[in-house]
Every structure is written in C-alpha cells, then in structure tokens.
Phi, psi and omega in degrees: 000161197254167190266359185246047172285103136015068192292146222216147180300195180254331143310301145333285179309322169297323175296329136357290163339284166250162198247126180271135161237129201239049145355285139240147187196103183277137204282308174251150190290119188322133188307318191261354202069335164304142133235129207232004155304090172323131183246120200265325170244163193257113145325096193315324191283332164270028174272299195296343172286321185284333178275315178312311191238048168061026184305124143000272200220187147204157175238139196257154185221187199274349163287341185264019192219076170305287222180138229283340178282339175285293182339282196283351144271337145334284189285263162020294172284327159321309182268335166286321186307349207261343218258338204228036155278146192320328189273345143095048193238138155272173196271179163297102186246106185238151188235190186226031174267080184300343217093151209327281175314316167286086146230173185257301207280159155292153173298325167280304182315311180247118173321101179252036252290203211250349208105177212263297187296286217282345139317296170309323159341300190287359202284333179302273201287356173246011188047228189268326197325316173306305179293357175271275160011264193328299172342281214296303186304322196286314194277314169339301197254343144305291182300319197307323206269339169129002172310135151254311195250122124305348167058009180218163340331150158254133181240017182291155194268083184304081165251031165241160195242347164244036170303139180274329227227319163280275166077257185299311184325336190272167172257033235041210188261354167277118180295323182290328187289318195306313208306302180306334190251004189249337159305301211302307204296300193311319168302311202294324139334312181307288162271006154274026172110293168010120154254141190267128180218110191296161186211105056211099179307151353268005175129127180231030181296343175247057187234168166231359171243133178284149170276354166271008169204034181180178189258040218304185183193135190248132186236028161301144167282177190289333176288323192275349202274321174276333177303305182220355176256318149303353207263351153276001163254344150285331153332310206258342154306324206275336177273324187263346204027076182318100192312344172192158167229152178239149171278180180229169199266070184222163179239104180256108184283339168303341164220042070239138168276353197284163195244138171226179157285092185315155153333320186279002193067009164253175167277119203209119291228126149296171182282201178242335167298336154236063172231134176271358176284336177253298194283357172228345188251317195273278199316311182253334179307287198300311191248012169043063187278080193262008189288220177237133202241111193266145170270182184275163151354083155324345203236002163285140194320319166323329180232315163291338177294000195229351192204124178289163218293297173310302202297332216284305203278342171293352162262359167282310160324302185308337181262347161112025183273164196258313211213133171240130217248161208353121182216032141178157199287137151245101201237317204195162198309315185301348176266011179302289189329319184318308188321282181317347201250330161275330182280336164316308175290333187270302203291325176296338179285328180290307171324291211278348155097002187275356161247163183232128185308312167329286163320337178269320180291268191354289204319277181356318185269329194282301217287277158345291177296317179288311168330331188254345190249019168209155179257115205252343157286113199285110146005314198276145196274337166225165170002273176336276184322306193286353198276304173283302184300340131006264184298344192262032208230298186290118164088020156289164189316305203280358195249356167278358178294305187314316177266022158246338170311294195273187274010271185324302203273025176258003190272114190255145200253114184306282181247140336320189158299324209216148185313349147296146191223152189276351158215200192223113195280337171314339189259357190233143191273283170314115183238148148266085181281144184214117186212161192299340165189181230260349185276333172294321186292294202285339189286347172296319215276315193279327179308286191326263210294359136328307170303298201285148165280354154220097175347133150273187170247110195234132177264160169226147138243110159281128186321356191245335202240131209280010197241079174277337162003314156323295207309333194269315175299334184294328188297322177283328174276355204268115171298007195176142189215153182223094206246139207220134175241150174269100209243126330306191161307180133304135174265154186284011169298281240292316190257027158127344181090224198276346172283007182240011173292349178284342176249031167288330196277024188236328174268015127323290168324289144329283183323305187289324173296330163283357159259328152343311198265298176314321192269350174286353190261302185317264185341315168301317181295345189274304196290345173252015176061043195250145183279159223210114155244148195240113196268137173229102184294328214247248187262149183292299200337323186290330154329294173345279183301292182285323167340323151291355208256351180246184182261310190233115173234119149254164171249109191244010166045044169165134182215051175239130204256135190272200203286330171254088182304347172256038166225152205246119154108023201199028164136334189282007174332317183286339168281351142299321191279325174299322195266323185286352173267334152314334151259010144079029172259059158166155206260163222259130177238342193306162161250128166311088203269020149235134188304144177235121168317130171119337206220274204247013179282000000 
C-alpha cells in the first residue's frame, strides 16, 4: 500500500470521485440552453472548478480533439488545474479508443486498427498476438499525447446477433477466446504504462436494447452468467489485474432481484450500475476486484431516464462504484453551480450515514494507490518535447503497418467453401461498386486501383443517394459488381453517447432507406446474372440474409474510412485490406469468430 495518500476533506475524496465530461463548453449561456462548442482549450472557470474541488478525472471525446498540438496543450492544462488543487494529485485523463467502431483520435492522425470481431477473426491463426500488438500500438500513442485511462477492452461475449451497441466491439461469442484476447490487450496496455479499464460488467453481450437509450435485462441463469458473461473478467483479474472495470447499465435478475423506485414512481428490478449485490458482492466478494471501479455514462437513458443525476450518483456509490463517470452537464456558466450542489448533496449523504464514511476512505485509497502506480504525467520535461515525441509516434509507419496486418490477416473469406472463387476480378474491365455512401465507394475505389495491375472502369452507386433510376442499367454495363452493407445501425457508443440522443431518429431513418434501397438491388443483380461479390463491413450476422444473392461473400468486421478515403497507409486500412483480397493477392486466413445461420452453424 503506498505510504503517501495525501489527506483529505470528505469533499475532496468526492471530487476524487468523479470523471467530468467537458465536451462542450459556451462562454455564455446559450439562448436554447444547447451548447454545441467543442472545447478544444480549458475554460479558466472549468480550470478552477477541477482545482476547488479536487476532480478525479475527466473524458475527452472526439468534439475535444483536433490536432496532436491541441490534445497536449488541453491535457497539459488539464493536469495543471488538477495540479494546483490541494491535494496536488493528478487526473485521470480518459478516452474510449477501443478500436474500430468506438475511436476518438481522428483516423488519419492515430492508428485505429479494425477492431475487437477482427482480431477475433485472427485468433485460429495468430492466437493472441494481434490483440498484444493493438494493445501495445494503442496505449503507445494514447500516453505520447497525455491520455492516461483506455475505456478498453470490451470483453463482452456478443452471443446475441441483434445486439445493437457490441455486436463487432466484441472479440466474439466464445467466452474462453474473449477471456484470452482480452487479457492478452490488457497486459499489453498495462505495461506499457496505460490503465486498462475492462467494460461492461457483469456483461453486455446478450441484449437487444443499447443502454444509451434504454434499460436492457439479460435473463442468463446464474451457471450461465458464470459461464459466460463473467467469465473474461474473472479470468483477466486473475491474471492482469486490471486498474479498472466499468459497469453496465443492464438488469440482470438472476444476481440481483432487487427493486427500486423511479423518478417517475415505478418499480423497477435494479441496474447492475447501482446494485451493491452485483457491484460489491459479485465484483469485489466473488471475483475478488480490488481495483476501481468505474461506472459507464451517468447521463445514458439506462440510468437517467430513471434517476436524477444526485440519486444516480449517491446509489452507485451506496453500491459500491469507485467513479461516477460524467455525472452532470457543465456545458456554460449556468450549469456550473450543479457540480457544487452535487458534491454538496453526496457530502450531506456521507453525514447522514447513507454513504459510509469508511467507504469513502477505502474508494478513496483505491483511487490514489492507482493513481501513483501509473505515470499518469507525460514523462517528457517540455511541451515541445512531449509535441515531438507526439508525432513521431502517431500513426507511423510501423504502426500502420500492424493496421493493415490485421485488417488483412481478419478477412474472412464465408463463400465459397473452397479455395476457389467462381470468378475473377482481375479479368473484368467495368466494376460496380454498390455501398452504403460515397466515402466508402471512394476509400474502395482508390484501394482497388492501387492494388491491380490494369486501372479499371469503376461506376459507383451509393446507398445514401436517392435516385436509383439508373441502377438497372448501371448493372447491366458492369462486367462484375461488388456490393457491400453495414449491419446493425450506428449506435450512439460509435459518436459518443447522449448529447447526440436528438439525432438517433434521423440515423434510425437513414439506416432504414439504406436497407430499402440495398434490398430493391440484390433482385436486379440476380435477375441480370452478373458475378457478384457480397463484402458484410460490419457484424457477419447480416451474411445470413445476404449471402445468397452473391459468388464471393467475405467479411471484414469493420468499414470505416479515415477523413481522405483515397489515401494509402493512412487510416483506410480496411479497404486495402479489401482491395488486396479481392485480387486474390494474398491467401485469406481469418475465421468467423460468431456463428452465421446458414454457413458455420
């Protein structure tokens, strides 16, 4: 234990407590109350709000991150304000860059490799090794900028195929393989300084409601629950020890039953984010968890929709969480006041004996001993200095090479069976590309004519545009056509969570005109006989359904294209990794790591 914990009000240790999210932030308060101004620099009132009152941590999102000179003068000011609070302890500085779908950093800047499913894809031939890697490139290039806390692994078991919100974030549906890559990312992460913080206790692998816009409830019995939802995270404690875990906003009734009362006055089976039956009894009893335990997003539907802000977070304490992660809006001076009115209310709750002052110390002593057991300060003695090592770190060669390595080696090829493929793409002049919008068709477009050894003729229709009118004809001049969908929506994990809850019904919309549209075509392609390769960017699951209508169905577990979708070597990896499998220039090693009806059940 370390001998220098810092001694502290019983405010203090709460301002300890919580991880701020400063997103956005207007000097004046906004007419509507929105405020939609990224705060790219630290505001002197929230410098001064994070030094009064001792703040934890805070998490940065993809509205705080411009550019590698911006980051690290951000995080700079960040750890002085944090510097010059009494306890002089610096913060927590955290993110959510799991890898593909869930990053932050831009795409061109930072190595985002393809994801959790395409690592798993590698493990029959590479074992762990891709997840030691990702790990290792990740925490590397995080810390260079002043990032300390990962928001990763997600170690959830996707063993449901209409999960909204894991689905690919996982490393699949075998629990002993997630345990295993998810230890292997955590080590790696670990020592390279990192702290690793596993997600979404006790497990969010069976749901069908995201928990950013709903309450979901998992009904596994308690053997399957130890079986398989528990079972990489007791595993990667016992090996790794992980500096954090975050809970999930989910209701598992088979390990607590218990009830509580909504705002709204109904009754309703707690969450696993405030149950001390999960989070004290399973987490620290059970799986003997002595880190920190962070909660998932106070401000997600899973929890607000049900608790005001104070309640949420004095029952998460009362349950035993270490950090309540963003647990009230500071956006412009009028929402300022919350902060004190909350820690005003949890410290009258410590009084009143409905926090147990004991506990509070303890959480406290967790926080501080992690805090001290990692250099949590970038290392470099100036700006200038942490400014250059900066660059020479992110998104370099070798390390995009590694995000085009698992790109490549996650490309699973479904259909055919056999090593044959029934046509050739290398022989066709006229290509069709038919894709979800137009930045995919071009980061495709551009891989392709990189790759091949005779320029095509490539037509595009993207899946966004609303005039098909065309399409049969375009179908008809195409000597080969390569039409690829993205399967589930976007979830609000991928942008960021609730302050983006006013546009889910408009990418709900979307989502639905682009399957509209993908399934009036698949009938054309059939009916003119053209060979047809069927690319499924996202979760496999979507093969099932599409899988007939083509010759060649591969799987890349991943489709996201960086801010110039035509540049090689510089965030597009999956579409490199696409255009060389497609010309059959190297041979396909990935595996399906979750069952698709139809092909590996």
């Amino acid at each position: 234990m370390p001998v220098n914990i810092p001694a502290a009000t019983v405010q203090q240790m709460l301002g300890q407590k919580l991880m701020l999210d400063l997103r956005y932030y207007c000097a004046e308060t906004p007419v509507d109350g929105q405020c939609r101004t990224p705060m790219t620099s630290l505001p002197p009132q929230l410098a001064a709000l994070i030094s009064e009152h001792a703040i934890g941590g805070v998490i940065l999102f993809a509205e705080n991150l411009a550019g590698i000179e911006q980051i690290i003068q951000l995080n700079r000011e960040l750890q002085a304000a944090s510097l010059a609070s009494p306890l002089r302890l610096p913060l927590f500085i955290a993110i959510d860059q799991e890898g593909g779908r869930v990053t932050r950093l831009p795409r061109s800047l930072a190595t985002s490799f393809a994801g959790n499913m395409a690592i798993g894809a590698t493990y029959a031939a590479y074992n762990t090794g891709f997840a030691t890697t990702v790990g290792q490139v990740l925490a590397d290039e995080l810390l260079s900028l002043g990032i300390n806390v990962n928001f990763a692994p997600t170690v959830d078991v996707n063993v449901n195929p209409h999960n909204p919100v894991i689905n690919v974030r996982a490393f699949g549906e075998d629990a002993q393989q997630v345990a295993r890559l998810g230890a292997a990312m955590t080590g790696a992460m670990q020592q390279r300084g990192m702290i690793a913080a596993l997600k979404h206790f006790p497990g969010h692998g069976d749901t069908e409601v995201d928990s950013h816009l709903g309450l979901p409830r998992v009904e596994h019995s308690s053997e399957q629950i130890r079986a398989v939802d528990l079972k990489p995270f007791a595993d990667i404690i016992q090996q790794q020890a992980p500096g954090m875990i975050m809970t999930a906003h989910i209701q598992y009734p088979a390990l607590d039953s218990s009830t509580f009362v909504s705002k709204d006055g109904e009754h309703m089976l707690k969450p696993a984010t405030l149950s001390r039956k999960i989070l004290h009894g399973v987490l620290r009893e059970e799986l003997a968890y002595n880190g920190v335990i962070v909660t998932d997003a106070l401000d997600m539907a899973g929890i607000s929709k049900f608790f005001t802000h104070t309640e949420a977070v004095v029952q998460t304490f009362a349950a035993g969480a270490d950090i309540a992660l963003m647990p009230v809006k500071l956006q412009h001076p009028g929402e300022l006041n919350a902060l004190q009115q909350l820690l005003d209310a949890l410290t009258t709750a410590v009084s009143a004996g409905q926090l147990s002052a004991t506990e509070l110390a303890e959480s406290y002593q967790r926080i501080v001993t992690l805090k001290q057991q990692y250099p949590l300060l970038s290392q470099a003695t100036t700006q200038a200095l942490q400014v250059a090592q900066a660059k020479s770190s992110l998104g370099k060669p070798e390390h995009r090479q590694h995000e085009l390595a698992l790109a490549k080696a996650a490309i699973t090829q479904v259909k055919p069976g056999t090593a044959d493929w029934p046509l050739k793409l290398s022989e066709a002049k006229k290509l069709l590309l038919i894709l979800p919008d137009q930045m995919k068709a071009q980061a495709l477009a551009a891989a392709l004519q990189h790759y091949a050894q005779q320029p095509f003729d490539i037509a595009v229709i993207s899946l966004q545009q609303t005039d098909l009118s065309q399409a049969a004809a375009q179908i008809a001049a195409a000597d080969l056509l390569i039409s690829g969908f993205i399967s589930p929506m976007q979830s609000l994990a991928d942008i960021g969570g609730m302050d983006d809850l006013t546009g889910i019904g408009n990418i709900a919309a979307a989502y639905k005109r682009q399957t509209q549209q993908y399934e009036a075509l698949l009938p054309l392609i059939s009916a003119q006989k053209k060979p047809h390769i069927f690319l499924s960017l996202r979760a496999p699951y979507d093969i099932s359904r599409y899988g007939q209508y083509a010759d060649v169905v591969l799987a890349s577990y991943a489709y996201n294209t960086a801010e110039d979708a035509s540049a090689m070597a510089a965030g597009n990896a999956t579409y490199e990794a696409l255009a060389q499998a497609l010309l059959r220039l190297y041979p396909l090693t990935g595996v399906l790591p979750v069952t698709v009806a139809g092909y590996n059940d």
